[in-house]
Backbone as ProteinMPNN parsed JSONL, in Angstrom:
{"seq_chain_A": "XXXXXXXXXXXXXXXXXXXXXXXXXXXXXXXXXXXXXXXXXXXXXXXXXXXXXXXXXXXXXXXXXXXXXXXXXXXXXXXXXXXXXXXXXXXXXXXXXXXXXXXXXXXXXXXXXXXXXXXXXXXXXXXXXXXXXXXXXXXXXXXXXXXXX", "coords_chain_A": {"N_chain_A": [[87.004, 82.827, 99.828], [86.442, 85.782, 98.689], [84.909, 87.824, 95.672], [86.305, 90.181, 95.857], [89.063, 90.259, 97.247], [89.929, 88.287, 95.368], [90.385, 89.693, 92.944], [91.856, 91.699, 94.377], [94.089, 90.375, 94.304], [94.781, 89.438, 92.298], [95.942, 91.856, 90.564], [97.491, 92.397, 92.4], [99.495, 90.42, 91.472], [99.785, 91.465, 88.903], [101.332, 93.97, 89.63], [103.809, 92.614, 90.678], [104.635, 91.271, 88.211], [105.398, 93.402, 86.749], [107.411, 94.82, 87.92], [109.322, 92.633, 87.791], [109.483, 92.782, 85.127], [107.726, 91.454, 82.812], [106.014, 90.949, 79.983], [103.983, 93.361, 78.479], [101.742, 92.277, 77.817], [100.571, 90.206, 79.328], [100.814, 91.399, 81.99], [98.569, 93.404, 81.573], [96.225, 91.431, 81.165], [96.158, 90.339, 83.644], [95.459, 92.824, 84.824], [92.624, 93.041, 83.671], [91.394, 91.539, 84.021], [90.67, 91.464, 86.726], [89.698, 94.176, 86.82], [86.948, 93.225, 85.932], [86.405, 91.116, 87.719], [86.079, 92.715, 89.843], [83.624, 93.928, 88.556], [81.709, 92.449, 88.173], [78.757, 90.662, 89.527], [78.388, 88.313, 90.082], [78.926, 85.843, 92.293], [82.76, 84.658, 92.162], [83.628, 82.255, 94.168], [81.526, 79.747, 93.708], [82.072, 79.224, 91.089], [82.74, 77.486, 88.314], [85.541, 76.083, 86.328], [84.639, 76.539, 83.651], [82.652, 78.321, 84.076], [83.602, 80.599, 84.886], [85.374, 81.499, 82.851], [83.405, 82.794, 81.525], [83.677, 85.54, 81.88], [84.432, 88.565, 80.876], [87.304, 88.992, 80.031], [88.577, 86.804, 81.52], [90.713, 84.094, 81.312], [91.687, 80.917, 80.277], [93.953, 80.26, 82.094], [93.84, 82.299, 83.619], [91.63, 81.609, 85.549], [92.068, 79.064, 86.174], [93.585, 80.113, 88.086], [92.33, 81.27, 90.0], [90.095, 79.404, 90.632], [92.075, 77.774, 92.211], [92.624, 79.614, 93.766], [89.937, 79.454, 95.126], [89.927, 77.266, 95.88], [91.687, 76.597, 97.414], [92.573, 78.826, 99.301], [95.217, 79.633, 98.303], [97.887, 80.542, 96.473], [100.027, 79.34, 93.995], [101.215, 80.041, 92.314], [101.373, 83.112, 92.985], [102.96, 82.738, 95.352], [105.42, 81.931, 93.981], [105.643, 84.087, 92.434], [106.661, 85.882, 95.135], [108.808, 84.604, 95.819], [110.868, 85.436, 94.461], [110.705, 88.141, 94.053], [110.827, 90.955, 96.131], [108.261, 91.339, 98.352], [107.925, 93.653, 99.485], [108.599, 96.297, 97.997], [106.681, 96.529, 96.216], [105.205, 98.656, 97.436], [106.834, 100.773, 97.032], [106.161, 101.449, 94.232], [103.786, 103.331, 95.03], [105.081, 105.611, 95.197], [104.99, 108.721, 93.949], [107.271, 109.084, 90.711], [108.337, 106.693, 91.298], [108.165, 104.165, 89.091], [107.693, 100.733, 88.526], [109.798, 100.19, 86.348], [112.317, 101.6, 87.835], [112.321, 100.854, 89.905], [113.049, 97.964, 89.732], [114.989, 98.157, 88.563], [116.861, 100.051, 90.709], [116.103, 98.015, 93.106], [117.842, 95.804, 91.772], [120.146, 96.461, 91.222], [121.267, 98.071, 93.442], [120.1, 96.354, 95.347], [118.043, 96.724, 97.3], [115.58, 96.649, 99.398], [113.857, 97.522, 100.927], [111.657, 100.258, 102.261], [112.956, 102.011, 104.124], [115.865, 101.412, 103.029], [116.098, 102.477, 100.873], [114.854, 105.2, 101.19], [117.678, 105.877, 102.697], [119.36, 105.444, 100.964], [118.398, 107.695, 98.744], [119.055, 109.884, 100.523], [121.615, 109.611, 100.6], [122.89, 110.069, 98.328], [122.979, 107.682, 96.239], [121.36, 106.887, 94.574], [121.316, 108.624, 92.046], [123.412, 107.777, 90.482], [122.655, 106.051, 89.223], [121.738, 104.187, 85.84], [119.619, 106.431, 83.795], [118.388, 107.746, 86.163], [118.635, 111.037, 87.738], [119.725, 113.704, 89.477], [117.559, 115.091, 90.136], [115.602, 113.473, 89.992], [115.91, 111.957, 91.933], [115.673, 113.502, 93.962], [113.27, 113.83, 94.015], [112.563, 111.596, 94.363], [113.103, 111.113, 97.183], [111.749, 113.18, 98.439], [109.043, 111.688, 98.041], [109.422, 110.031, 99.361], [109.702, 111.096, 101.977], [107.429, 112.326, 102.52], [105.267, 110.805, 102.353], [106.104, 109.355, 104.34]], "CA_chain_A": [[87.675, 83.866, 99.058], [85.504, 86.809, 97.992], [85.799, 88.321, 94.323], [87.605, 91.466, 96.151], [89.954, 89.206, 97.644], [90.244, 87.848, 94.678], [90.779, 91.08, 92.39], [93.532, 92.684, 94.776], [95.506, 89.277, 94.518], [95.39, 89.422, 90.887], [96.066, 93.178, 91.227], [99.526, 91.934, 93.039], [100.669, 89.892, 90.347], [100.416, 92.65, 87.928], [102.057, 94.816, 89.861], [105.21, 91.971, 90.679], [105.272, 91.01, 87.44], [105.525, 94.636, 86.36], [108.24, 94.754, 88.426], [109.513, 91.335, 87.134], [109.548, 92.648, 83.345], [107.567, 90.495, 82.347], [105.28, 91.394, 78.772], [103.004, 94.795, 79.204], [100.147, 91.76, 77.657], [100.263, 89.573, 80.767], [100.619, 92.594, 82.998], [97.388, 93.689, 81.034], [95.354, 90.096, 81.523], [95.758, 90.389, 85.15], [94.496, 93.584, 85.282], [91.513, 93.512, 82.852], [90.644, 90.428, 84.749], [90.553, 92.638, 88.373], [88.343, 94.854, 86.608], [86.405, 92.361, 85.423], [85.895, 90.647, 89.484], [84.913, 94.044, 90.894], [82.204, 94.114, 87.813], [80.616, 91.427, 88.445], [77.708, 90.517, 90.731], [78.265, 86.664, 90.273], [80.568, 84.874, 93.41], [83.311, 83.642, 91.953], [83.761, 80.872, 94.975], [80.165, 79.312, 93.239], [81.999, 78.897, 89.872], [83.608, 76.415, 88.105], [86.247, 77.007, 85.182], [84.108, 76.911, 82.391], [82.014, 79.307, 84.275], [84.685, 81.745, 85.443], [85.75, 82.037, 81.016], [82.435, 83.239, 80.252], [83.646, 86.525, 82.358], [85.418, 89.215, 79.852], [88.995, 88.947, 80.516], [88.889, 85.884, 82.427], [90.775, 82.818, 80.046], [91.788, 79.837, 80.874], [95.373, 80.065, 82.84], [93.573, 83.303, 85.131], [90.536, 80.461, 85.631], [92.296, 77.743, 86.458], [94.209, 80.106, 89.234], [91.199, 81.752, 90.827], [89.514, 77.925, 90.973], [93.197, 77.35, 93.208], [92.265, 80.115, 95.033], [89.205, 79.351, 95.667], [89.912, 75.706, 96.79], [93.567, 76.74, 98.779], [93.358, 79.883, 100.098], [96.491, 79.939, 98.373], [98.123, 80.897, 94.894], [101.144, 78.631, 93.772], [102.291, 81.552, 91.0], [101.624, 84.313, 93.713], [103.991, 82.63, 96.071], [106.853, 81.755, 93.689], [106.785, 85.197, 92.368], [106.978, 86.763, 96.051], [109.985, 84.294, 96.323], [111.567, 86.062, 93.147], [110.581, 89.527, 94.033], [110.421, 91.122, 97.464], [106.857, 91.868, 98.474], [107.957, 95.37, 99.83], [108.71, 96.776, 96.696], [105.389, 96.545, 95.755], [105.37, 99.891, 98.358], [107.217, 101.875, 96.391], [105.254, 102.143, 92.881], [103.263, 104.417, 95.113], [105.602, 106.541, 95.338], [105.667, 109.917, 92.74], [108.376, 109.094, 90.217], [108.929, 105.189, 91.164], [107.898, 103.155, 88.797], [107.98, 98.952, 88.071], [111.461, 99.994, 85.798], [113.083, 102.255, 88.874], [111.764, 99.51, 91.537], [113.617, 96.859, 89.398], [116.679, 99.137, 88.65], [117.155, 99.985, 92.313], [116.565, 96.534, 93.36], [118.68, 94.762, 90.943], [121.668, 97.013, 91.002], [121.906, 98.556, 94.454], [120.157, 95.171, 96.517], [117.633, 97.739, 97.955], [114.45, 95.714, 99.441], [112.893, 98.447, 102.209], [111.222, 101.923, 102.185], [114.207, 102.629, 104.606], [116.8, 101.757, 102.492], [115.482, 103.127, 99.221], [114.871, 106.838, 101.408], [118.702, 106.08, 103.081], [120.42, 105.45, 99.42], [117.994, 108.732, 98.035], [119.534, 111.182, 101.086], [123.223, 109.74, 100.59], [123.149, 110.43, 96.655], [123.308, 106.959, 95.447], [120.139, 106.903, 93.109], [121.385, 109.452, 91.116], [124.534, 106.905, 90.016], [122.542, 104.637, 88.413], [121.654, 105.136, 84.685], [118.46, 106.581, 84.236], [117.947, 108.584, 87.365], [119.221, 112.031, 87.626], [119.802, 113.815, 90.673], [116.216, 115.649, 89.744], [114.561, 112.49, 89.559], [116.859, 111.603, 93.422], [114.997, 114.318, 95.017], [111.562, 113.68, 93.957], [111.822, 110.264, 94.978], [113.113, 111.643, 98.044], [110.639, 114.131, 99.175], [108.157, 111.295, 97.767], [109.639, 109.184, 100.702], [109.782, 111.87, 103.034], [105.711, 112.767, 102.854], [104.753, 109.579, 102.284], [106.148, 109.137, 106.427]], "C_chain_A": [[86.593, 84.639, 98.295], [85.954, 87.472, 97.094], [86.826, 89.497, 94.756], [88.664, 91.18, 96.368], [91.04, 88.917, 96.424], [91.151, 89.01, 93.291], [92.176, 91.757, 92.937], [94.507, 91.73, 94.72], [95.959, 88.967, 93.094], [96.142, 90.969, 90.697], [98.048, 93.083, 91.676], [100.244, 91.252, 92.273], [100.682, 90.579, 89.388], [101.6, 93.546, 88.465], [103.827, 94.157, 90.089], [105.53, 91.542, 89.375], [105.664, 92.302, 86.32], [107.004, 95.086, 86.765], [109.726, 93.511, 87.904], [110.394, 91.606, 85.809], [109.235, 92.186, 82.431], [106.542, 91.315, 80.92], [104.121, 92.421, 79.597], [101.166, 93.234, 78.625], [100.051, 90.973, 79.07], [100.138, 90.359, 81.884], [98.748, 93.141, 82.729], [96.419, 92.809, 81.642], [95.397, 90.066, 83.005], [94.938, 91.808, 85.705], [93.257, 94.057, 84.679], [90.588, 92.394, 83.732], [90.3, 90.862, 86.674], [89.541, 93.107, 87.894], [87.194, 94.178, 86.649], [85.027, 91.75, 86.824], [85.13, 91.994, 89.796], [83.935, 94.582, 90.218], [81.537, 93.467, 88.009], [79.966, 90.866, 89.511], [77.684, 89.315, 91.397], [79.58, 86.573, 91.463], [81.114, 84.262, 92.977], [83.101, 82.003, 92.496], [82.696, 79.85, 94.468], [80.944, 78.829, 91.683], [83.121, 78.27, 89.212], [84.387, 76.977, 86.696], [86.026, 77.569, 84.059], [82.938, 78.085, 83.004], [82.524, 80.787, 84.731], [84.831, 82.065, 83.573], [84.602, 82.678, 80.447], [82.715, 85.067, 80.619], [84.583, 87.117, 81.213], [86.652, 89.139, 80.734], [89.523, 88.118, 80.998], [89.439, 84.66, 81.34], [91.169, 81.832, 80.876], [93.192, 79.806, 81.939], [94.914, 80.873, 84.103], [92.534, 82.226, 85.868], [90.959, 79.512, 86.577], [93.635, 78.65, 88.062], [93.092, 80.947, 90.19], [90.288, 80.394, 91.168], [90.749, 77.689, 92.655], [93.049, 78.333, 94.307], [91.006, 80.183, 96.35], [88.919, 77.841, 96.754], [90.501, 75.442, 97.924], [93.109, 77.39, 100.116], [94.272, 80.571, 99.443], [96.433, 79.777, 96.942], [99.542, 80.522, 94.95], [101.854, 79.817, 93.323], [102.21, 82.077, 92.122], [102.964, 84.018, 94.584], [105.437, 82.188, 95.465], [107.346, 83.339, 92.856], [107.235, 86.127, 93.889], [107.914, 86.329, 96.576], [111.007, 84.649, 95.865], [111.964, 87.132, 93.472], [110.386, 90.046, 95.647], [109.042, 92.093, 97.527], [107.137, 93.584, 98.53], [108.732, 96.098, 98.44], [107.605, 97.339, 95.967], [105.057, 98.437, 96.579], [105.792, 101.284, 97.805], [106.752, 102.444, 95.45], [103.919, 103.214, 93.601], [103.93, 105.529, 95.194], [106.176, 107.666, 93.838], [106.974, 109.072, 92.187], [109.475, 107.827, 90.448], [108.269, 104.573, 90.316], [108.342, 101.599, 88.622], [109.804, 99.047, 87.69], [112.296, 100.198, 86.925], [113.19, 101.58, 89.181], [113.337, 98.475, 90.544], [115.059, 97.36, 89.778], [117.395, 98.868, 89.411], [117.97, 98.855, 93.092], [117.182, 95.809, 93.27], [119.859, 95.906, 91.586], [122.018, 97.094, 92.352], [121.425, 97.116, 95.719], [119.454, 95.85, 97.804], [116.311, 96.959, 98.498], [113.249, 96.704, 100.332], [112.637, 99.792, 101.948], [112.794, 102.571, 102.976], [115.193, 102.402, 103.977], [116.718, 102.756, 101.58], [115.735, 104.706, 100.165], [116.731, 106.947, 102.143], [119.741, 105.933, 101.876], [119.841, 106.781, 98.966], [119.419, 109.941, 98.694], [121.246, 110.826, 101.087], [123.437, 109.909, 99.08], [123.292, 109.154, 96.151], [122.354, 106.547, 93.983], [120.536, 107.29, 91.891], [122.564, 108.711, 90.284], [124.277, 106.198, 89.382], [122.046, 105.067, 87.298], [120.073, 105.293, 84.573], [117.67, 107.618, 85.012], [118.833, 109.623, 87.745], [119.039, 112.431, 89.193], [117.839, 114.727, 90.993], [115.438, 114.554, 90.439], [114.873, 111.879, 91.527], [115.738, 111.915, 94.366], [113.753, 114.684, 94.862], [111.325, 112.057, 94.536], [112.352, 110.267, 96.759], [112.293, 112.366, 99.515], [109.247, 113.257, 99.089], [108.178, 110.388, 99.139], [108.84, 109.856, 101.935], [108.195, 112.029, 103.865], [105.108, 111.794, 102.847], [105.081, 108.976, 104.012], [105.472, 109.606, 107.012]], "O_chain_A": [[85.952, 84.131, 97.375], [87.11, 87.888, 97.171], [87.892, 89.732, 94.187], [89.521, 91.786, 95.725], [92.253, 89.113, 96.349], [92.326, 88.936, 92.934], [93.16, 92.171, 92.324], [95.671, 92.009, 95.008], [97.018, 88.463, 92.721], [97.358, 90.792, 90.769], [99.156, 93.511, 91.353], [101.472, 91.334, 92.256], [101.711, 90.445, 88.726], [102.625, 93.785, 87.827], [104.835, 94.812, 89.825], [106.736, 91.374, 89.196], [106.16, 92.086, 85.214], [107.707, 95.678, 85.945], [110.909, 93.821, 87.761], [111.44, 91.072, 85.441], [109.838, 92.192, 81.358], [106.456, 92.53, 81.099], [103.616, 92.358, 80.718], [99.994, 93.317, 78.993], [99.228, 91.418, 79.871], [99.352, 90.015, 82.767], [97.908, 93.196, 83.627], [95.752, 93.246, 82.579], [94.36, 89.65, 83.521], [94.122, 91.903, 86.622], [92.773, 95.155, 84.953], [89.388, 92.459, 84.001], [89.635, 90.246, 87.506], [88.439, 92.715, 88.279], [86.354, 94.557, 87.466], [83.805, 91.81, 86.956], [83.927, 92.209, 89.941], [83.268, 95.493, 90.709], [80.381, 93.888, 88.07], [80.65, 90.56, 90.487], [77.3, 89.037, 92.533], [80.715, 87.05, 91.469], [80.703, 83.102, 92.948], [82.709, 81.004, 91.894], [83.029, 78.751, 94.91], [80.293, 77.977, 91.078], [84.293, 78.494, 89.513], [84.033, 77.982, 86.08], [86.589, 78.499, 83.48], [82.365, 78.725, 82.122], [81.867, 81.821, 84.86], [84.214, 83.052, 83.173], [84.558, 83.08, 79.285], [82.165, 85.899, 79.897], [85.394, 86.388, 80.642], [86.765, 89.235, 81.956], [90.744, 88.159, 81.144], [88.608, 84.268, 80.521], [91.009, 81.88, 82.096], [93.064, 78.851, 82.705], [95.239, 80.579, 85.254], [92.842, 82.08, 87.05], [90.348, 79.195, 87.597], [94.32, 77.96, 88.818], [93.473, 81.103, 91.35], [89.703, 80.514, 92.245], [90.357, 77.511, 93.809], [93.26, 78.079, 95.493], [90.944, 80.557, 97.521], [88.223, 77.521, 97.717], [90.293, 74.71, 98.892], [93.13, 77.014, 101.288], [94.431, 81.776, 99.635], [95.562, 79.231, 96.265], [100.308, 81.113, 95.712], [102.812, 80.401, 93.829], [103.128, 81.601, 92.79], [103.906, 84.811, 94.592], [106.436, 82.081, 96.175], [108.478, 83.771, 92.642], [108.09, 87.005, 93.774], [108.36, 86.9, 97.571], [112.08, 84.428, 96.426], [113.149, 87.457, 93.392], [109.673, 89.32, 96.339], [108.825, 93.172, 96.976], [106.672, 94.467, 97.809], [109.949, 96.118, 98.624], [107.594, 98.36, 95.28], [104.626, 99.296, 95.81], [105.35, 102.417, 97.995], [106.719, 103.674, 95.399], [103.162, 103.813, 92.836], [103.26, 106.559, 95.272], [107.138, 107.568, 93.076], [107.677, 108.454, 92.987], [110.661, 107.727, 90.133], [107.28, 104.191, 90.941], [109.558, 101.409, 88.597], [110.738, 98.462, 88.239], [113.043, 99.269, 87.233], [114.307, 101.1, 88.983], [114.497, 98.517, 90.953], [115.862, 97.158, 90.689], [118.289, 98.022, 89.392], [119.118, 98.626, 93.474], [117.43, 95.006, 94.17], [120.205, 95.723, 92.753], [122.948, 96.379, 92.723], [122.117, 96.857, 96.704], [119.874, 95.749, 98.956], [115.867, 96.453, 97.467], [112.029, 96.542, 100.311], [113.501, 100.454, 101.373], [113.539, 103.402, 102.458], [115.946, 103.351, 104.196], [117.327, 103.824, 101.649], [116.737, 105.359, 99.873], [117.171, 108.097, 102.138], [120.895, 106.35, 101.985], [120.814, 107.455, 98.627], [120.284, 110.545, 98.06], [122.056, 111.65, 101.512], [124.633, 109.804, 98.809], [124.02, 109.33, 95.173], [122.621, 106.106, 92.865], [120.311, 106.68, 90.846], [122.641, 109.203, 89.159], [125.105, 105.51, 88.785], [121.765, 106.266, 87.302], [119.311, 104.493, 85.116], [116.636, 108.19, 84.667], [119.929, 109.22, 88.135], [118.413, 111.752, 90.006], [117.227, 114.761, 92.06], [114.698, 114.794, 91.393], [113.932, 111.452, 92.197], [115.105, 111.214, 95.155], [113.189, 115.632, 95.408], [110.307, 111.517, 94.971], [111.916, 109.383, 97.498], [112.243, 112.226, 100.737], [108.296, 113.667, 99.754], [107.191, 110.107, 99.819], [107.872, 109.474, 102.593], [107.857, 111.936, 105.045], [104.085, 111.882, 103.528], [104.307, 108.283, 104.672], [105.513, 109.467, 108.235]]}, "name": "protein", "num_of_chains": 1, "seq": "XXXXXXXXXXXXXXXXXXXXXXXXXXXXXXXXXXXXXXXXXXXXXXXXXXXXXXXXXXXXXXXXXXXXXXXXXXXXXXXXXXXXXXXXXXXXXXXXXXXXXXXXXXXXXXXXXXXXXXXXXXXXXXXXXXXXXXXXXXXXXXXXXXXXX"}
């Protein structure tokens, strides 16, 4: 597992637990700790926990799951939130005028999981039903679909 590796997988749990709702500080700590990987010259895979904390941003809970990644392969948290949250979701915060709240919104209310649903609920008007999202807001996430194909 190489720090880039490592960076875009922390990277993904900001963005699911953004999605999630979870506190803007833990959303934060995962991504100060990304920065952090793609600053530094040192190989994680070479370093042990007390040597991973001396990195800015890195504390003990991000430590002790970049050690798991480096031992696994694999990230316990990553995979119980992608059992929570549907990965493809993650898809949409690129999209103009989706953010984490929308994504959830969406998700939660209408039971929306795919780029194709999400652009087949925009072009039948159901977006605009939910509170929040105006028919304005419909047809920007719409056309955000559309170009984004």
């Amino acid at each position: 597992m190489n720090n880039d590796n490592i960076a875009r997988i922390l990277i993904r749990i900001a963005r699911l637990l953004e999605i999630k709702g979870e506190s803007g500080f833990k959303i934060t700590a995962y991504e100060r700790a990304a920065d952090s990987i793609r600053n530094t010259a040192e190989n994680l895979a070479e370093m042990d926990i007390r040597s991973l904390q001396t990195i800015p941003g890195i504390g003990q809970a991000i430590a002790e799951k970049i050690t798991e990644l480096n031992q696994t392969g694999k990230l316990a948290f990553l995979q119980k939130l992608e059992s929570e949250i549907p990965p493809s979701l993650l898809d949409w915060l690129e999209l103009p005028g989706v953010g984490p709240k929308t994504t959830a919104l969406i998700w939660k209310t209408l039971g929306i999981t795919t780029l194709a649903e999400l652009h087949a609920a925009a072009k039948s008007g159901k977006l605009h039903t939910l509170p929040g999202i105006g028919e304005k807001q419909e047809a920007k996430i719409l056309q955000a679909i559309e170009d984004h194909q």
